[in-house]
C-alpha positions, 0 to 999 in steps of 0.5 A, a space after each residue: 250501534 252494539 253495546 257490549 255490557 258483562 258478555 251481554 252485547 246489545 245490538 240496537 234495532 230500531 231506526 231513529 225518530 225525527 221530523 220528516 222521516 220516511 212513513 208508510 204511504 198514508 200514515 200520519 207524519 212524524 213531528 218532533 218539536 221543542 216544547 220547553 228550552 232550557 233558556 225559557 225555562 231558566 229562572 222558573 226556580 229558586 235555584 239555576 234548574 232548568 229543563 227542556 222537554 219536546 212534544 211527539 206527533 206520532 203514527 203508531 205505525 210510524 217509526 220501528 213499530 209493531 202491529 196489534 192484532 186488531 190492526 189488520 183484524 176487524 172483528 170485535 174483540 181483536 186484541 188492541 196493543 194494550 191487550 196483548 201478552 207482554 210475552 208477545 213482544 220478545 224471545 229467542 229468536 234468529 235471523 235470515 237474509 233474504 236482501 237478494 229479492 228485488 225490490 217490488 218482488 216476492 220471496 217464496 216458501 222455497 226462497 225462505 228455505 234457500 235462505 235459511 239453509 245459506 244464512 246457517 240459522 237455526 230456527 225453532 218452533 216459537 222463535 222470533 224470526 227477523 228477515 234481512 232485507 237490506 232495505 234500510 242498509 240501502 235506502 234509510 231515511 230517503 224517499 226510495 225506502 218506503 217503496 225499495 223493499 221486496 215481501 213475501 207471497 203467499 207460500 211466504 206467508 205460509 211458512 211462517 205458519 209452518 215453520 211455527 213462528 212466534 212473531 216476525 220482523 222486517 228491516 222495511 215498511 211491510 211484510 207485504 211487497 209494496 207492489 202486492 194487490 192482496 197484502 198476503 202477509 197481514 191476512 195470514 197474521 189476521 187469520 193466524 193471531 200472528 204479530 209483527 214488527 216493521 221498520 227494524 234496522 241493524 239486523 246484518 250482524 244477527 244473520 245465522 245468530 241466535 239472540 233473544 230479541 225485545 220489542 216491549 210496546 207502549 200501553 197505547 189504550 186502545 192502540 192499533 200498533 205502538 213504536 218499540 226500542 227493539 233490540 237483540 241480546 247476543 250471549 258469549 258463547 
Protein backbone atom coordinates (compact mmCIF):
# COMPACT_ATOMS: atom_id res chain seq x y z
CA UNK A 1 0.00 0.00 0.00
CA UNK A 2 1.47 3.54 -1.00
CA UNK A 3 0.05 6.68 0.08
CA UNK A 4 0.86 9.84 -1.58
CA UNK A 5 0.55 12.99 0.88
CA UNK A 6 2.25 16.73 -0.57
CA UNK A 7 4.84 14.91 -2.85
CA UNK A 8 5.69 12.68 -0.07
CA UNK A 9 4.44 9.15 -0.99
CA UNK A 10 4.73 6.56 1.86
CA UNK A 11 5.15 3.08 0.92
CA UNK A 12 4.11 0.47 3.53
CA UNK A 13 6.76 -2.13 4.49
CA UNK A 14 5.54 -4.23 7.05
CA UNK A 15 3.44 -7.48 6.79
CA UNK A 16 0.23 -7.87 8.59
CA UNK A 17 -0.16 -9.18 12.01
CA UNK A 18 -2.75 -11.91 12.80
CA UNK A 19 -3.49 -15.24 14.63
CA UNK A 20 -1.62 -17.91 12.71
CA UNK A 21 0.49 -16.02 10.64
CA UNK A 22 3.84 -17.61 9.61
CA UNK A 23 6.86 -17.16 12.28
CA UNK A 24 10.20 -18.37 12.42
CA UNK A 25 10.55 -22.09 13.31
CA UNK A 26 10.72 -21.89 17.22
CA UNK A 27 9.27 -18.72 18.00
CA UNK A 28 6.24 -18.01 20.05
CA UNK A 29 2.97 -17.55 17.96
CA UNK A 30 1.27 -14.71 17.27
CA UNK A 31 -2.33 -14.76 19.12
CA UNK A 32 -4.71 -11.68 18.29
CA UNK A 33 -7.91 -11.93 20.11
CA UNK A 34 -11.02 -9.91 21.26
CA UNK A 35 -10.84 -8.61 24.53
CA UNK A 36 -13.65 -5.89 25.05
CA UNK A 37 -16.55 -5.83 22.05
CA UNK A 38 -18.57 -2.97 21.67
CA UNK A 39 -21.82 -5.22 22.90
CA UNK A 40 -20.24 -5.94 26.29
CA UNK A 41 -19.06 -2.83 26.80
CA UNK A 42 -22.50 -0.94 25.97
CA UNK A 43 -24.20 0.31 28.78
CA UNK A 44 -20.93 0.78 31.09
CA UNK A 45 -21.55 4.75 30.44
CA UNK A 46 -24.06 7.41 31.10
CA UNK A 47 -24.17 7.87 27.84
CA UNK A 48 -24.28 5.28 24.38
CA UNK A 49 -19.90 5.07 24.60
CA UNK A 50 -18.82 2.08 23.97
CA UNK A 51 -15.27 0.51 23.01
CA UNK A 52 -13.59 -2.62 22.07
CA UNK A 53 -9.96 -3.34 22.40
CA UNK A 54 -7.77 -6.88 21.65
CA UNK A 55 -4.89 -8.42 23.58
CA UNK A 56 -1.68 -9.19 21.62
CA UNK A 57 0.63 -12.77 22.29
CA UNK A 58 3.68 -11.70 20.71
CA UNK A 59 7.49 -12.76 19.63
CA UNK A 60 9.48 -9.86 19.38
CA UNK A 61 10.84 -11.62 16.65
CA UNK A 62 7.61 -12.46 15.17
CA UNK A 63 6.07 -10.38 12.69
CA UNK A 64 7.97 -7.48 10.35
CA UNK A 65 10.59 -6.70 13.21
CA UNK A 66 14.20 -5.71 14.13
CA UNK A 67 16.89 -7.30 15.95
CA UNK A 68 18.65 -5.81 19.11
CA UNK A 69 22.07 -6.11 19.30
CA UNK A 70 21.84 -8.19 22.32
CA UNK A 71 19.97 -10.84 20.25
CA UNK A 72 22.52 -12.55 18.33
CA UNK A 73 25.34 -10.67 20.99
CA UNK A 74 25.66 -12.56 24.47
CA UNK A 75 28.13 -10.42 26.13
CA UNK A 76 27.24 -8.29 28.94
CA UNK A 77 26.33 -4.95 28.04
CA UNK A 78 25.17 -5.92 24.56
CA UNK A 79 22.70 -3.26 23.94
CA UNK A 80 18.73 -4.38 24.41
CA UNK A 81 16.30 -2.66 21.93
CA UNK A 82 15.35 -0.20 24.73
CA UNK A 83 18.90 0.79 24.56
CA UNK A 84 19.81 1.28 21.38
CA UNK A 85 20.06 5.06 19.53
CA UNK A 86 16.62 5.93 18.04
CA UNK A 87 18.70 6.78 14.83
CA UNK A 88 19.46 3.38 14.42
CA UNK A 89 16.16 2.58 13.19
CA UNK A 90 15.88 4.76 10.06
CA UNK A 91 17.68 7.04 7.10
CA UNK A 92 18.58 7.15 3.74
CA UNK A 93 18.60 4.20 2.16
CA UNK A 94 18.10 2.12 -1.21
CA UNK A 95 17.24 -1.14 -2.44
CA UNK A 96 18.55 -3.97 -4.44
CA UNK A 97 16.94 -7.24 -5.96
CA UNK A 98 18.45 -10.01 -5.29
CA UNK A 99 14.89 -12.48 -6.02
CA UNK A 100 16.87 -14.31 -8.61
CA UNK A 101 18.88 -16.63 -5.85
CA UNK A 102 16.78 -19.81 -5.05
CA UNK A 103 15.35 -20.68 -2.26
CA UNK A 104 17.71 -22.31 0.21
CA UNK A 105 20.86 -21.02 -1.53
CA UNK A 106 23.32 -18.03 -0.95
CA UNK A 107 23.82 -14.84 -2.61
CA UNK A 108 27.55 -14.01 -2.63
CA UNK A 109 29.59 -10.51 -2.54
CA UNK A 110 29.93 -10.88 -6.33
CA UNK A 111 26.14 -11.75 -6.49
CA UNK A 112 25.32 -8.53 -4.24
CA UNK A 113 27.49 -6.53 -6.70
CA UNK A 114 25.79 -8.06 -9.90
CA UNK A 115 22.73 -7.02 -8.14
CA UNK A 116 23.56 -3.46 -7.59
CA UNK A 117 24.90 -2.69 -10.75
CA UNK A 118 21.58 -4.34 -12.76
CA UNK A 119 18.92 -2.73 -9.75
CA UNK A 120 20.84 1.21 -10.87
CA UNK A 121 20.98 1.70 -7.09
CA UNK A 122 22.83 4.05 -5.64
CA UNK A 123 24.38 2.99 -2.46
CA UNK A 124 26.30 5.18 0.09
CA UNK A 125 28.18 4.64 2.88
CA UNK A 126 25.74 4.90 6.12
CA UNK A 127 22.66 3.95 3.99
CA UNK A 128 19.89 1.56 4.94
CA UNK A 129 20.26 -1.12 2.16
CA UNK A 130 16.50 -3.46 1.77
CA UNK A 131 17.55 -6.60 -0.41
CA UNK A 132 14.54 -7.83 -2.55
CA UNK A 133 13.82 -11.43 -2.21
CA UNK A 134 10.86 -11.84 -3.60
CA UNK A 135 9.92 -14.40 -0.65
CA UNK A 136 6.78 -12.77 0.49
CA UNK A 137 5.70 -11.74 -3.14
CA UNK A 138 5.63 -15.61 -3.64
CA UNK A 139 4.89 -17.41 -0.55
CA UNK A 140 3.30 -14.55 2.18
CA UNK A 141 1.28 -16.02 4.74
CA UNK A 142 1.78 -19.57 3.74
CA UNK A 143 3.86 -22.21 5.43
CA UNK A 144 6.31 -22.32 2.43
CA UNK A 145 7.63 -18.49 3.35
CA UNK A 146 9.29 -19.61 6.57
CA UNK A 147 11.71 -21.82 4.81
CA UNK A 148 11.30 -20.49 0.56
CA UNK A 149 13.89 -17.55 0.87
CA UNK A 150 17.54 -17.47 -0.29
CA UNK A 151 20.62 -15.56 2.54
CA UNK A 152 23.52 -14.50 2.17
CA UNK A 153 27.11 -16.49 2.80
CA UNK A 154 29.71 -15.40 3.95
CA UNK A 155 31.50 -12.73 1.35
CA UNK A 156 27.64 -11.61 1.66
CA UNK A 157 27.80 -10.93 4.97
CA UNK A 158 30.86 -9.15 4.41
CA UNK A 159 29.95 -6.70 1.86
CA UNK A 160 27.76 -5.12 3.89
CA UNK A 161 30.78 -4.32 6.30
CA UNK A 162 32.57 -3.34 3.19
CA UNK A 163 30.07 -1.34 1.31
CA UNK A 164 29.71 0.54 5.24
CA UNK A 165 25.96 -0.44 5.55
CA UNK A 166 24.17 1.27 8.46
CA UNK A 167 21.52 -1.24 8.99
CA UNK A 168 19.89 -3.74 6.33
CA UNK A 169 16.31 -5.42 5.63
CA UNK A 170 15.05 -8.52 4.42
CA UNK A 171 11.60 -8.99 2.68
CA UNK A 172 11.78 -13.13 4.42
CA UNK A 173 12.54 -14.45 7.75
CA UNK A 174 16.51 -14.26 8.09
CA UNK A 175 19.41 -12.80 6.54
CA UNK A 176 20.70 -16.33 6.85
CA UNK A 177 19.78 -19.10 4.36
CA UNK A 178 17.28 -21.10 6.19
CA UNK A 179 19.39 -24.08 5.07
CA UNK A 180 22.86 -22.16 6.54
CA UNK A 181 24.75 -24.38 9.44
CA UNK A 182 26.43 -21.29 10.58
CA UNK A 183 24.12 -18.30 10.37
CA UNK A 184 27.17 -15.99 8.82
CA UNK A 185 24.92 -12.93 8.69
CA UNK A 186 24.05 -12.76 12.45
CA UNK A 187 27.78 -13.50 13.43
CA UNK A 188 29.11 -10.62 11.37
CA UNK A 189 26.18 -8.34 12.91
CA UNK A 190 27.57 -9.87 16.44
CA UNK A 191 30.97 -8.74 15.69
CA UNK A 192 30.03 -5.68 13.57
CA UNK A 193 27.12 -4.11 16.19
CA UNK A 194 25.31 -4.07 12.71
CA UNK A 195 21.43 -4.38 13.14
CA UNK A 196 18.65 -5.57 10.90
CA UNK A 197 14.99 -5.95 10.08
CA UNK A 198 13.28 -9.29 9.08
CA UNK A 199 9.75 -9.89 7.52
CA UNK A 200 9.64 -6.59 5.12
CA UNK A 201 7.10 -6.60 2.46
CA UNK A 202 6.47 -4.34 -0.50
CA UNK A 203 9.74 -3.69 -1.24
CA UNK A 204 9.63 -4.28 -5.36
CA UNK A 205 8.84 -0.56 -6.30
CA UNK A 206 11.81 0.74 -4.20
CA UNK A 207 14.55 -1.36 -6.36
CA UNK A 208 17.10 1.30 -7.66
CA UNK A 209 15.22 4.21 -5.52
CA UNK A 210 16.56 6.17 -2.89
CA UNK A 211 14.14 7.01 0.22
CA UNK A 212 14.52 7.22 3.63
CA UNK A 213 13.23 4.43 5.24
CA UNK A 214 11.46 4.11 9.37
CA UNK A 215 11.39 1.34 11.38
CA UNK A 216 10.93 3.09 14.90
CA UNK A 217 10.82 -0.02 17.59
CA UNK A 218 8.63 -0.45 20.58
CA UNK A 219 10.67 0.45 24.11
CA UNK A 220 10.55 -3.21 25.05
CA UNK A 221 12.83 -3.08 28.64
CA UNK A 222 15.05 -5.26 28.21
CA UNK A 223 13.63 -6.56 24.58
CA UNK A 224 15.96 -8.91 22.41
CA UNK A 225 13.87 -7.35 19.25
CA UNK A 226 10.71 -5.38 18.68
CA UNK A 227 7.78 -5.60 15.80
CA UNK A 228 8.24 -2.14 13.75
CA UNK A 229 5.50 -0.35 11.26
CA UNK A 230 8.39 -0.01 8.74
CA UNK A 231 7.90 2.14 6.06
CA UNK A 232 9.88 4.12 3.04
CA UNK A 233 9.48 7.82 2.10
CA UNK A 234 9.72 8.31 -1.78
CA UNK A 235 10.35 12.32 -2.56
CA UNK A 236 9.12 14.10 -6.01
CA UNK A 237 11.71 14.54 -7.51
Amino acid sequence: MTVDIRGTTIVDLSQPIYKGMPIYPGHLATVVFDFHTHAETLGKFESDLSYATKGLILSDHGPTHVDSISHFDPAEGAAGIDEMPLDTFWGEGTCIDISSTPAGEYASAADLDESLEASGADLRPGDVLLLHTGAYERHGGTQDYISGYPGLDESGAEWLVERQVKVFGVDCPSPDSPKSPTYPVHLMCRREGITHYENLAGLRPLIGRRFVFVGLPLKVVGGHGSPVRAAALLFDE
